[in-house]
gemmi code that builds the backbone of each chain (N, CA, C; Angstrom):
import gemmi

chains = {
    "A": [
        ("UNK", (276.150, -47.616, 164.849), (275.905, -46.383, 164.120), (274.683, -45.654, 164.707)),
        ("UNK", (274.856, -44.029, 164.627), (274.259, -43.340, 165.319), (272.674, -43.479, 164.483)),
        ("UNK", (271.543, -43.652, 165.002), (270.089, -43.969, 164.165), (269.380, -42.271, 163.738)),
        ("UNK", (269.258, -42.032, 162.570), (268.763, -41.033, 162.399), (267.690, -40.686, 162.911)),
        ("UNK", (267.527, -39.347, 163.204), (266.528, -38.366, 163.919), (264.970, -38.412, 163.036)),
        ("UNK", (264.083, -38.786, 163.479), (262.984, -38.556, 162.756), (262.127, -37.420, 162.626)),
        ("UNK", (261.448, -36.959, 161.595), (260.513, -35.885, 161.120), (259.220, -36.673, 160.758)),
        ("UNK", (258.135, -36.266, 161.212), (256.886, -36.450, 161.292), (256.006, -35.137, 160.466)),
        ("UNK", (255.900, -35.247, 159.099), (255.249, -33.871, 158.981), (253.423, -34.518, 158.408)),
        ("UNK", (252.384, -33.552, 159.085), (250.967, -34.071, 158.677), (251.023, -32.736, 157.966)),
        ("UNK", (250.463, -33.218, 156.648), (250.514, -32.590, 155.676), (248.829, -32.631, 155.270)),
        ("UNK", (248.353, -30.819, 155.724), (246.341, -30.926, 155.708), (246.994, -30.219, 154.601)),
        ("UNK", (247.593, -28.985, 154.565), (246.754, -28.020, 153.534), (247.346, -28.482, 152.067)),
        ("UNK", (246.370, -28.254, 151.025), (246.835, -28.119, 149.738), (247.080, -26.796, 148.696)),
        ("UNK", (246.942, -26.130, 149.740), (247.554, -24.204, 149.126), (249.545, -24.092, 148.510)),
        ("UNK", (249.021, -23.763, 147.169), (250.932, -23.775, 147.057), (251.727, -23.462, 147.296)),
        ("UNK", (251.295, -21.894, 148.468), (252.328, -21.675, 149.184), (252.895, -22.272, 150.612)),
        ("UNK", (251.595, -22.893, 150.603), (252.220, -23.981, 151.835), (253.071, -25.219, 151.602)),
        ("UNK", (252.265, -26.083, 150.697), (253.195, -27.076, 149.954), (254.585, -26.902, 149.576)),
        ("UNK", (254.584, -25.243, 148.645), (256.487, -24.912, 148.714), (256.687, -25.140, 149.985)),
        ("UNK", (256.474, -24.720, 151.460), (256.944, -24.097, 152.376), (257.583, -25.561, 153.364)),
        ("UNK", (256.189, -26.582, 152.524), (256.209, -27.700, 153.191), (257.746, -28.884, 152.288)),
        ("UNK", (257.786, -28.149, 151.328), (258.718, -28.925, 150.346), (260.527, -28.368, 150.778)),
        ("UNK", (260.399, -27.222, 151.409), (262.045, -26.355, 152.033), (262.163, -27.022, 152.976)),
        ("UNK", (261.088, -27.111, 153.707), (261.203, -27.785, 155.293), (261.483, -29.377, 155.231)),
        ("UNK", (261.149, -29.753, 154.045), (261.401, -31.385, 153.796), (262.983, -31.676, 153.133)),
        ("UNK", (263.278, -30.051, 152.747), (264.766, -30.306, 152.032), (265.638, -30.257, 153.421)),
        ("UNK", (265.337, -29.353, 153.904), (266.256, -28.939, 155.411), (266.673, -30.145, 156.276)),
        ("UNK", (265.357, -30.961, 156.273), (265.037, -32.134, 157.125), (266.304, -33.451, 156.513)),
        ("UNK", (265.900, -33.328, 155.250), (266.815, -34.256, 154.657), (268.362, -33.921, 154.386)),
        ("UNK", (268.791, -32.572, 154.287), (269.966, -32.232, 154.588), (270.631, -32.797, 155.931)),
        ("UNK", (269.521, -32.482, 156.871), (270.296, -33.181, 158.518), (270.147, -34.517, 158.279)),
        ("UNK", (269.892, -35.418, 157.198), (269.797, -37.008, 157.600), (268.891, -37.104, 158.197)),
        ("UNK", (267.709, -36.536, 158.332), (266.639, -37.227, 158.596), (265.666, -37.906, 158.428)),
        ("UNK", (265.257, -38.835, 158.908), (263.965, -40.217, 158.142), (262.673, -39.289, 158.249)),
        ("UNK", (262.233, -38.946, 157.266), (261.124, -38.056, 157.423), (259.663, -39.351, 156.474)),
        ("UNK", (258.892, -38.741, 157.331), (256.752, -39.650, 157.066), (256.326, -38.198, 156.832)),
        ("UNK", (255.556, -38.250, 155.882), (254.966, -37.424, 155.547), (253.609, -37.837, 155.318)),
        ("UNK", (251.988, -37.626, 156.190), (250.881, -37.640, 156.325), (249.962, -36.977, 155.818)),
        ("UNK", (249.479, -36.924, 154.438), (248.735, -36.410, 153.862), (247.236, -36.400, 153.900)),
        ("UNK", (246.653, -35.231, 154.596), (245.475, -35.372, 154.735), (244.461, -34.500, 153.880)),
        ("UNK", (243.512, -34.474, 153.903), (242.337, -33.745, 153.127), (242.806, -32.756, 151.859)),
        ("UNK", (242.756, -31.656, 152.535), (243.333, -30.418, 151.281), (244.336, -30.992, 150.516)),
        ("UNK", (245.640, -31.593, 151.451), (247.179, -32.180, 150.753), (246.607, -33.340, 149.865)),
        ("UNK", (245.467, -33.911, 150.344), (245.515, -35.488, 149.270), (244.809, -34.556, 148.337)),
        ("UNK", (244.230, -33.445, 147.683), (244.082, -32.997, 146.413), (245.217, -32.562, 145.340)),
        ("UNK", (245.950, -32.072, 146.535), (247.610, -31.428, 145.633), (248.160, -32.969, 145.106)),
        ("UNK", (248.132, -33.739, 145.775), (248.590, -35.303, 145.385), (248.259, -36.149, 144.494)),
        ("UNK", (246.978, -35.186, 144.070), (246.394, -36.253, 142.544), (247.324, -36.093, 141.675)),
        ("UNK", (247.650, -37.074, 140.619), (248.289, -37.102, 139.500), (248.203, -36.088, 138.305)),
        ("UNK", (246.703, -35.871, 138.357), (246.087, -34.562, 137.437), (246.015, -33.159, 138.106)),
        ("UNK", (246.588, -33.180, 139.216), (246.488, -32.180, 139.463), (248.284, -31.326, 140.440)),
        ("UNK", (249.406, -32.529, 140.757), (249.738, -32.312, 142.012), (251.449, -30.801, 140.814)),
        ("UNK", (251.264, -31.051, 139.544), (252.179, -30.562, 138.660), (251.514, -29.021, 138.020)),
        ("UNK", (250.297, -28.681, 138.162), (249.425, -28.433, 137.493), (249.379, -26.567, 138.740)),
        ("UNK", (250.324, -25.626, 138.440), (250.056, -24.467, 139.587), (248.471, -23.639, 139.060)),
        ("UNK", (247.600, -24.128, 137.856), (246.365, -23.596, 137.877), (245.379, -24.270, 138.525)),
        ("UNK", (245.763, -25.510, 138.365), (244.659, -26.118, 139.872), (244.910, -26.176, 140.783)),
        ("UNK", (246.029, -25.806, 141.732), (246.100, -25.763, 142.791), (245.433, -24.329, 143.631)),
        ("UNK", (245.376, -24.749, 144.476), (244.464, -23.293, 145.317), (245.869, -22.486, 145.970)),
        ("UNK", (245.254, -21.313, 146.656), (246.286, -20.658, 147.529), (244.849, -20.675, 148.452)),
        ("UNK", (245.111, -20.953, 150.047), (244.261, -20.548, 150.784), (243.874, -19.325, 151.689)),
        ("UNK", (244.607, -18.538, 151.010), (244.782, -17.330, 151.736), (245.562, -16.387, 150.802)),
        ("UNK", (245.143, -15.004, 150.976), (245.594, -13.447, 150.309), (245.595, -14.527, 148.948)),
        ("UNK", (244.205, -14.924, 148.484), (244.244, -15.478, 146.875), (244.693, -14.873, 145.990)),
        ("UNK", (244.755, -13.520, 145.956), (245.051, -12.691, 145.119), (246.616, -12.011, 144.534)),
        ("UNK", (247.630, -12.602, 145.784), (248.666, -13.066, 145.678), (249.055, -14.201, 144.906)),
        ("UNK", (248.445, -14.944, 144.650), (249.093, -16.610, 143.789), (249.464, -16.187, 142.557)),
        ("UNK", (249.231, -15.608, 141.774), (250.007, -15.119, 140.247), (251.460, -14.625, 140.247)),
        ("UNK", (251.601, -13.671, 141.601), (252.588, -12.910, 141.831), (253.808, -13.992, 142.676)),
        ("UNK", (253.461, -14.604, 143.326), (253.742, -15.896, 144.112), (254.507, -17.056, 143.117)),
        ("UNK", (253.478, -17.657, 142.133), (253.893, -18.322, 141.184), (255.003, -17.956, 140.315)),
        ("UNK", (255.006, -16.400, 139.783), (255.831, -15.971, 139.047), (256.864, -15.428, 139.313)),
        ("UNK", (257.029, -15.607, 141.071), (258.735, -14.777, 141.658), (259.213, -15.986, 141.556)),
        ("UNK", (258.154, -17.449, 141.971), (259.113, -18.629, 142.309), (259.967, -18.883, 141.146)),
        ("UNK", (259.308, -19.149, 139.756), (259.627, -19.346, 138.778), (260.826, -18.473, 137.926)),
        ("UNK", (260.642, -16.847, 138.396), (261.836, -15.807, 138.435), (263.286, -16.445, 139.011)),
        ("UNK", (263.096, -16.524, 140.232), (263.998, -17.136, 141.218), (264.620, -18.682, 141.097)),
        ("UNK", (263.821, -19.565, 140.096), (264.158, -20.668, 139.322), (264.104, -21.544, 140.682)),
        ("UNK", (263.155, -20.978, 141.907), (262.717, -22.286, 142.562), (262.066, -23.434, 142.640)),
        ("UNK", (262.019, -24.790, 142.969), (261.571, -25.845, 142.421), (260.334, -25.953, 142.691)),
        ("UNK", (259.489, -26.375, 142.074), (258.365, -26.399, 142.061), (258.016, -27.025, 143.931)),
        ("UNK", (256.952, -27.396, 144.170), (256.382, -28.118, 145.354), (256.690, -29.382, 145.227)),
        ("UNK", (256.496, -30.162, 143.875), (256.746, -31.270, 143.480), (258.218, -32.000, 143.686)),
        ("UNK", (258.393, -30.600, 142.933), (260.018, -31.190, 142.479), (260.850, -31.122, 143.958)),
        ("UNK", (260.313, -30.664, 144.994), (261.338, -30.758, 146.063), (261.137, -31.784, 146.849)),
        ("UNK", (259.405, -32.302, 146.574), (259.652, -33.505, 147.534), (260.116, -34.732, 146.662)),
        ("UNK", (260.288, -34.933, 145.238), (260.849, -35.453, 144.402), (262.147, -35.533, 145.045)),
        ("UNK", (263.040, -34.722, 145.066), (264.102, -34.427, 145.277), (264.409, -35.521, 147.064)),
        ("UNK", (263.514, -34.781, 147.757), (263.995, -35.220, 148.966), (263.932, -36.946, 149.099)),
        ("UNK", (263.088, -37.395, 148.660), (262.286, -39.209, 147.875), (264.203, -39.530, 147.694)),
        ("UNK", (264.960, -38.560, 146.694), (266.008, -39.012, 145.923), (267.260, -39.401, 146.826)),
        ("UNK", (267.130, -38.472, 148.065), (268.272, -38.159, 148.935), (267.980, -39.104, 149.997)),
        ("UNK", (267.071, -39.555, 150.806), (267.045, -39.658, 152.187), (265.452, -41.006, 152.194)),
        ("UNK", (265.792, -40.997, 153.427), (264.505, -42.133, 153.706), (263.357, -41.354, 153.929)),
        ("UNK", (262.405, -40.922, 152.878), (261.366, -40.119, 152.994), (260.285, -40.838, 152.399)),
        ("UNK", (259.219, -41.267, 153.471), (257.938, -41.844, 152.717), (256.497, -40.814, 153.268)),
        ("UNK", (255.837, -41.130, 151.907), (254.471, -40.312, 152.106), (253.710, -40.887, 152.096)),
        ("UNK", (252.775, -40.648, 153.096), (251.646, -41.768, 153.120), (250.338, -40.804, 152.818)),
        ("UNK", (249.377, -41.421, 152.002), (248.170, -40.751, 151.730), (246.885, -41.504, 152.520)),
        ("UNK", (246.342, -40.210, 153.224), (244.423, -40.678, 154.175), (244.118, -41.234, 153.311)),
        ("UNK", (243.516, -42.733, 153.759), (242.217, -43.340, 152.804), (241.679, -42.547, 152.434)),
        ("UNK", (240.946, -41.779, 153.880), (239.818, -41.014, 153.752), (239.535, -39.530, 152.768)),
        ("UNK", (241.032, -38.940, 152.700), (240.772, -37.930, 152.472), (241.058, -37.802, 150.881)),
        ("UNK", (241.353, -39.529, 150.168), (241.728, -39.666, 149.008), (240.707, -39.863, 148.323)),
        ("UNK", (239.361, -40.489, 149.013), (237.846, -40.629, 148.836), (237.407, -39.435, 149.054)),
        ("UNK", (237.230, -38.387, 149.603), (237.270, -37.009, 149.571), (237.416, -36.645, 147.960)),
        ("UNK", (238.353, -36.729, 147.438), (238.481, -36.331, 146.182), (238.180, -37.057, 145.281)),
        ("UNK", (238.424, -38.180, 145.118), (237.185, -39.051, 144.065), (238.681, -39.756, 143.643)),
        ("UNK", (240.018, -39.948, 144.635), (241.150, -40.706, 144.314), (241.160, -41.883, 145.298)),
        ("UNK", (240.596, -43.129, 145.099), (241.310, -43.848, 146.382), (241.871, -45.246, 146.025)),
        ("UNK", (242.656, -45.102, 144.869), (243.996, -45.647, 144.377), (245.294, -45.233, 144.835)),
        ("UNK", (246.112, -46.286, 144.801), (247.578, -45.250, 144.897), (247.966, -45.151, 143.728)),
        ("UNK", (247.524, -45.455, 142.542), (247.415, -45.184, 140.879), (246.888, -43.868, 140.610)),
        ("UNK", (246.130, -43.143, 141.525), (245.547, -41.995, 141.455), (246.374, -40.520, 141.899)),
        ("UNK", (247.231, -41.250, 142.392), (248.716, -40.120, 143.465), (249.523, -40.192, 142.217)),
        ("UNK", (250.331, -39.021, 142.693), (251.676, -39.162, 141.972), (252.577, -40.371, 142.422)),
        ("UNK", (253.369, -40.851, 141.607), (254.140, -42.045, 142.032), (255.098, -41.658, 143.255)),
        ("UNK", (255.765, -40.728, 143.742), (256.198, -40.829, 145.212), (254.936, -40.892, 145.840)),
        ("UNK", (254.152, -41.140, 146.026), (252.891, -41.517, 147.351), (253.776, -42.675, 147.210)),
        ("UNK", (253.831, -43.497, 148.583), (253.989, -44.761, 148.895), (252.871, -45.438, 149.628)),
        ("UNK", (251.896, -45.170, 149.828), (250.810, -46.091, 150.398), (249.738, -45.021, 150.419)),
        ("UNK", (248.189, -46.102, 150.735), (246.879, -44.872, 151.433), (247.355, -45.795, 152.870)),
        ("UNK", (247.122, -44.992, 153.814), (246.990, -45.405, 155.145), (245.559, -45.000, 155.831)),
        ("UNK", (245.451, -45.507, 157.412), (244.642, -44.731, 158.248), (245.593, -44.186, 159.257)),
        ("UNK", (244.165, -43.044, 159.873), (244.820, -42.351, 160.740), (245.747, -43.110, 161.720)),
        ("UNK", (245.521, -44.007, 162.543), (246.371, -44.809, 163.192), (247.614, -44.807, 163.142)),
        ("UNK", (248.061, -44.692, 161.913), (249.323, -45.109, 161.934), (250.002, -43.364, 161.663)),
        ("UNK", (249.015, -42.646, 161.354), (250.031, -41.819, 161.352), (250.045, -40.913, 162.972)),
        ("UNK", (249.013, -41.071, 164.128), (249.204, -41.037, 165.451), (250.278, -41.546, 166.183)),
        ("UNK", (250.437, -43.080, 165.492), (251.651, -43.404, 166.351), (253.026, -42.848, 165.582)),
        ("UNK", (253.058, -42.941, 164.513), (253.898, -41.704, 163.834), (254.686, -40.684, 164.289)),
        ("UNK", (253.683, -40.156, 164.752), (253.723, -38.474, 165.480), (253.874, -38.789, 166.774)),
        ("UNK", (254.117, -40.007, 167.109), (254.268, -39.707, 168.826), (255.675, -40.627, 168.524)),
        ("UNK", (256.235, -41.045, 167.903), (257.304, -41.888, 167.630), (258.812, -40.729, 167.067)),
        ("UNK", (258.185, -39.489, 166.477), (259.007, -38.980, 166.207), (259.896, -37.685, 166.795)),
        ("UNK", (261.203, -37.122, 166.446), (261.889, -35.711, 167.511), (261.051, -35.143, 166.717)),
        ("UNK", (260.493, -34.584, 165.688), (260.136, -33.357, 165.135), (258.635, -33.571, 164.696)),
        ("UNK", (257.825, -33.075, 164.803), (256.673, -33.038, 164.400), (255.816, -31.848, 164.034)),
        ("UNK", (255.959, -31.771, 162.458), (255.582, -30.470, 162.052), (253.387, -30.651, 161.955)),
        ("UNK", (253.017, -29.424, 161.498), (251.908, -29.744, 160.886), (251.372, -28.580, 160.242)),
        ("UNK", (251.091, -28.404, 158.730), (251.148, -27.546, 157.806), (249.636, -28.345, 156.828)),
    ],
    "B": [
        ("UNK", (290.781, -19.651, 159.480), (291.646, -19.315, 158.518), (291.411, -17.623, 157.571)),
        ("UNK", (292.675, -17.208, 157.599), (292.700, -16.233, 156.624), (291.719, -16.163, 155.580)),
        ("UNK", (292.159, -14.870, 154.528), (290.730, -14.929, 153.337), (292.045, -15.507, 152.311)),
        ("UNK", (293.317, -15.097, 152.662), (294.359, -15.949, 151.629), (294.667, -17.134, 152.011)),
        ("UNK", (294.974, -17.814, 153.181), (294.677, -18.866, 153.152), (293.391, -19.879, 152.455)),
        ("UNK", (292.131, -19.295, 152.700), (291.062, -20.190, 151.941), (291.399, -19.994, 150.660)),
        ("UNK", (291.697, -18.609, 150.105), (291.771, -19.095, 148.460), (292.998, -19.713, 147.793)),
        ("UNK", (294.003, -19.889, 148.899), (294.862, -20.593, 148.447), (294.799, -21.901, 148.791)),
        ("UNK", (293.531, -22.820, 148.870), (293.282, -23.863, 149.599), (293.129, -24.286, 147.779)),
        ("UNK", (293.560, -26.403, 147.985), (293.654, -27.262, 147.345), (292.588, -28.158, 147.760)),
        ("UNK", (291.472, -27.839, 146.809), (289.807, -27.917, 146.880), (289.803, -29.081, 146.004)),
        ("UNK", (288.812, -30.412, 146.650), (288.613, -31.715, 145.813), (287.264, -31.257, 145.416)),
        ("UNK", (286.245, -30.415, 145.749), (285.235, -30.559, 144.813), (284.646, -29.121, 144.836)),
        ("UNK", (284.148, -29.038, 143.605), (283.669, -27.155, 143.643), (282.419, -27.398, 143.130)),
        ("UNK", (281.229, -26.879, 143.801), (279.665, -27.118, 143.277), (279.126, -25.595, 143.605)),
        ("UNK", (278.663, -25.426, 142.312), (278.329, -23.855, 141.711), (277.039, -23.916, 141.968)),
        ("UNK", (276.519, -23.440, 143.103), (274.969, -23.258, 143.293), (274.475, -21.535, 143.062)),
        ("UNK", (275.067, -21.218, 142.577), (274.731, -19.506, 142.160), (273.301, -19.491, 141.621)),
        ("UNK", (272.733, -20.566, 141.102), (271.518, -20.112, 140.255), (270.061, -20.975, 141.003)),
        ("UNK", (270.771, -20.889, 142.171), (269.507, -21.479, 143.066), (269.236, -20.434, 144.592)),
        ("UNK", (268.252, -20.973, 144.726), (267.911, -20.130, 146.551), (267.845, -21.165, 147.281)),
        ("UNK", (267.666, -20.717, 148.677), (267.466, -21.861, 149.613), (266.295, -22.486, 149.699)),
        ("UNK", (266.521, -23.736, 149.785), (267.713, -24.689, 150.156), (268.418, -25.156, 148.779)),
        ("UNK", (268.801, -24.742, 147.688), (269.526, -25.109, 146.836), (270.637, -25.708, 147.369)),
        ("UNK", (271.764, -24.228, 147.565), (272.893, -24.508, 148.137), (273.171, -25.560, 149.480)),
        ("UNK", (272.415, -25.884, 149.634), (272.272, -26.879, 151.318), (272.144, -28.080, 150.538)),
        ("UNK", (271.578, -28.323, 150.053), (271.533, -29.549, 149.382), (272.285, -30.251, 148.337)),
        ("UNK", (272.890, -29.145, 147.329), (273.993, -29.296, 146.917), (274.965, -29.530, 147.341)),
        ("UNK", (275.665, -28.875, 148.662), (276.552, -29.172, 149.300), (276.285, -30.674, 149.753)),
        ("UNK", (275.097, -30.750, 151.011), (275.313, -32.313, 150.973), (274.859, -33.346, 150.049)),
        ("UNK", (274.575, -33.084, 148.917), (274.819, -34.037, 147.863), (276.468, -34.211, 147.409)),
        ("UNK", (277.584, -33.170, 147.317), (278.874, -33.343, 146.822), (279.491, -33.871, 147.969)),
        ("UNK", (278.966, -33.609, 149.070), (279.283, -34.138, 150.747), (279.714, -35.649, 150.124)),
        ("UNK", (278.618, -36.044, 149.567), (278.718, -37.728, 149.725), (279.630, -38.184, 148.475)),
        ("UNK", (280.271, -37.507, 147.887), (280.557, -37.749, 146.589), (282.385, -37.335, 146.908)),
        ("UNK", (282.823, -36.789, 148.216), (284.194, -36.882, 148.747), (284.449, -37.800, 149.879)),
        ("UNK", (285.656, -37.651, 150.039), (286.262, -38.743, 151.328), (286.865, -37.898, 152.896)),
        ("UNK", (286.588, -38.382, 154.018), (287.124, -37.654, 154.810), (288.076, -37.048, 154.495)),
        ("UNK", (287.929, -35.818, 155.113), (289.523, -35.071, 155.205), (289.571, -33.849, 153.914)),
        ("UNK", (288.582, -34.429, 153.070), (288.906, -33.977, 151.564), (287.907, -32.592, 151.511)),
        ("UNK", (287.847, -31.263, 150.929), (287.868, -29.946, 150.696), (286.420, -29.524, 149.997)),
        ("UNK", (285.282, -29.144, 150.329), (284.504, -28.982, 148.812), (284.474, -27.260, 149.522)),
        ("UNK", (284.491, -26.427, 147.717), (283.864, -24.885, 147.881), (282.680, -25.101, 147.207)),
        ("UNK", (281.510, -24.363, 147.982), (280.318, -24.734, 147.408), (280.448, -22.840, 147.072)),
        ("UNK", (279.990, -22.573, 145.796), (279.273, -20.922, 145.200), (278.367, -20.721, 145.618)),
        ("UNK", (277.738, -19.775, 145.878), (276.636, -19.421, 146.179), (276.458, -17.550, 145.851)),
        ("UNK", (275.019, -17.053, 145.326), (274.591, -15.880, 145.633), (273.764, -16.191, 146.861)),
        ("UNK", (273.128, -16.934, 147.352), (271.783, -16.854, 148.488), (272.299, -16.378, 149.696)),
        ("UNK", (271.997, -14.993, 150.318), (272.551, -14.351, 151.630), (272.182, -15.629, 152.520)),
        ("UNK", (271.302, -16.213, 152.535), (270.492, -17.143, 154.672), (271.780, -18.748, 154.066)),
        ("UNK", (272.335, -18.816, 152.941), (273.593, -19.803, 152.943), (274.525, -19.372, 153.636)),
        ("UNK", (274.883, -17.948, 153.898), (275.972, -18.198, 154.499), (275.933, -18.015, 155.725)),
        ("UNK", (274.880, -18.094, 156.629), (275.002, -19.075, 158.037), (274.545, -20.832, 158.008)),
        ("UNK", (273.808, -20.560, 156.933), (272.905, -21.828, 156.875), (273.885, -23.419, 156.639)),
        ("UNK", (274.756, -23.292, 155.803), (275.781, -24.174, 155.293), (276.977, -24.383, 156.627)),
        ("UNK", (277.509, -22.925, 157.200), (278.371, -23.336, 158.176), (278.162, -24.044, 159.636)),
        ("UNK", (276.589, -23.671, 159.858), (275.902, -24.349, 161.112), (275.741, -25.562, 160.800)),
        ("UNK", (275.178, -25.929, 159.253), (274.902, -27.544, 158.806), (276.000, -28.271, 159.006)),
        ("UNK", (277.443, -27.392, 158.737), (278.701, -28.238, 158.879), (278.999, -28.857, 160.058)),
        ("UNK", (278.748, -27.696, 161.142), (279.613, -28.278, 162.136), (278.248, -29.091, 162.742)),
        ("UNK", (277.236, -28.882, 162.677), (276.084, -30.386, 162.966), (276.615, -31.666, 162.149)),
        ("UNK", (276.669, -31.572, 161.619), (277.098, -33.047, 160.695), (278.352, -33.178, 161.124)),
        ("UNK", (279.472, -32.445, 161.462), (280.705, -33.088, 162.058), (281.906, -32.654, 161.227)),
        ("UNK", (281.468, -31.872, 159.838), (282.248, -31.228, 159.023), (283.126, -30.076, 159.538)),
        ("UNK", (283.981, -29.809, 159.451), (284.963, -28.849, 159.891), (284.953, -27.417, 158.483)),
        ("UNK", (283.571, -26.529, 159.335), (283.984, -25.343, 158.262), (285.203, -24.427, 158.573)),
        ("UNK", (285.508, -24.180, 157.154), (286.765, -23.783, 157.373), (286.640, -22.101, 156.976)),
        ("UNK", (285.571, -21.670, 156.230), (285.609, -20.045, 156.328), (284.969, -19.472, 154.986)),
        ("UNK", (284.673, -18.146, 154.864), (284.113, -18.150, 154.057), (284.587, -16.599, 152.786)),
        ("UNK", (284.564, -17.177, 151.547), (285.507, -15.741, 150.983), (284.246, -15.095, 149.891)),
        ("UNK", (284.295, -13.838, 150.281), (283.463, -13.281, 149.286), (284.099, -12.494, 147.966)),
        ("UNK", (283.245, -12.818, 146.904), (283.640, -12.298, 145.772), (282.806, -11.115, 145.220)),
        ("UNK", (282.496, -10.792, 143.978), (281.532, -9.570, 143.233), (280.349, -10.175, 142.861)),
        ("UNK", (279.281, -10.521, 143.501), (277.875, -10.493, 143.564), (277.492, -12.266, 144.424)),
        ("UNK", (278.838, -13.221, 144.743), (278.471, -14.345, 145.164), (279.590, -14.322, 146.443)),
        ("UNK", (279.752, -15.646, 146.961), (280.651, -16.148, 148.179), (281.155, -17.687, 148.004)),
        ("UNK", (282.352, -17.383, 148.358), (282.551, -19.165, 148.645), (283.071, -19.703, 149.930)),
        ("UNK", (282.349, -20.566, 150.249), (282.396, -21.198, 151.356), (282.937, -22.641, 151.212)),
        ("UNK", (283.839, -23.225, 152.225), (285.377, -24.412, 152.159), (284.817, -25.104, 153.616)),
        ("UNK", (284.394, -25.917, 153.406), (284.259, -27.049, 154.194), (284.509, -28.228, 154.341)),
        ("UNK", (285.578, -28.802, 154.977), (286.401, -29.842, 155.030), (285.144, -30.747, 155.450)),
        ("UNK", (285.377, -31.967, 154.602), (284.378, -33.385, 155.144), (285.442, -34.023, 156.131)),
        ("UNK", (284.373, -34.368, 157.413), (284.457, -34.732, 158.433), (284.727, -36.332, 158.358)),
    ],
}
model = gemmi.Model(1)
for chain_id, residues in chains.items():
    chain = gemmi.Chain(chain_id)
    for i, (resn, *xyz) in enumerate(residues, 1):
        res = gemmi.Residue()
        res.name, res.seqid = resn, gemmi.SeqId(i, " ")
        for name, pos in zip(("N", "CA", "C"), xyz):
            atom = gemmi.Atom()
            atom.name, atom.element = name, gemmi.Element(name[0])
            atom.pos, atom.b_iso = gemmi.Position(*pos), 0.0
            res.add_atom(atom)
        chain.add_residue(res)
    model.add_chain(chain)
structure = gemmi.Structure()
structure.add_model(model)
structure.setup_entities()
């Protein structure tokens, strides 16, 4: 049997319009059957706290801030899934694991995997997500 | 195939994604994907315009045989035989 294609996505920012953007690109990925790692670093391990990763008033937009109200409220018009709910979704369909920075989980004052939402599957170090990214066809970084 | 041929097609699964955007419909489809047997028919609904290239390119990558696509008054349906 033919071995599925891998996706490598390092996941820095924690802005919600990236996270949606990063959550379509994780549906797409898993539509083709792909084994997708997902590398959560700094900004992303804040969207990943438990208290915060459901929560569109704590999340930041990092850019045209002044857009995020208008942003929030077409998605929700349009009955698109949250950031959450798509990598939820993709967890449901396909071989998709997320790994959270030690480092950048100590950054935020999380360095439990009790402190993530329950799809986190591990804290890692960088290491592994280098060889990661050199192991995989696709390698995004958002 | 014709636009009367597809609607006169004998469809094993029909998944109504009208009330989603993309990737709704993409994912729906291959979620009912797995839920037929070779050979066998799904029309997936859709309003989202970037589905209807998006679903027929996914088909023939995966090995599915699209078979065409019929539009109606504000949506489309698209017939893709599982591969």
């Amino acid at each position: 049997m033919e071995e599925n294609k891998k996706m490598c996505m390092v996941l820095f920012s924690g802005s919600i319009d990236k996270l949606t953007a990063a959550g379509v690109l994780l549906s797409g990925a898993v539509a083709d059957d792909m084994d997708v790692d997902i590398y959560v670093l700094l900004q992303g391990a804040r969207a990943f706290r438990k208290d915060i990763a459901d929560d569109p008033n704590k999340l930041n937009m990092a850019e045209n801030v002044d857009l995020k109200e208008e942003f929030v409220k077409s998605l929700q018009n349009l009955k698109v899934k949250t950031w959450l709910e798509f990598f939820k979704e993709a967890k449901s369909l396909a071989n998709v694991k997320i790994h959270i920075c030690g480092l950048a989980g100590k950054v935020w004052g999380a360095d439990k995997l009790d402190d993530f939402v329950d799809i986190a599957d591990d804290i890692v170090g960088i290491g592994e997500c280098i060889t990661a990214t050199q192991e995989s066809d696709v390698h995004l970084f958002i | 195939m014709t636009q009367e041929e597809l609607t006169a097609l004998k469809v094993n699964k029909i998944v109504d994604a009208r009330g989603t955007s993309c990737p709704g419909p993409l994912l729906a489809a291959k979620k009912a994907m797995g839920e037929i047997n070779s050979g066998e028919i799904l029309e997936v609904l859709s309003a989202d315009e970037g589905t209807k290239k998006d679903i027929p390119k996914w088909a023939t990558k995966k090995k599915h045989e699209y078979l065409g696509t019929v539009e109606e008054s504000g949506f489309f349906k698209i017939y893709v035989k599982k591969g």
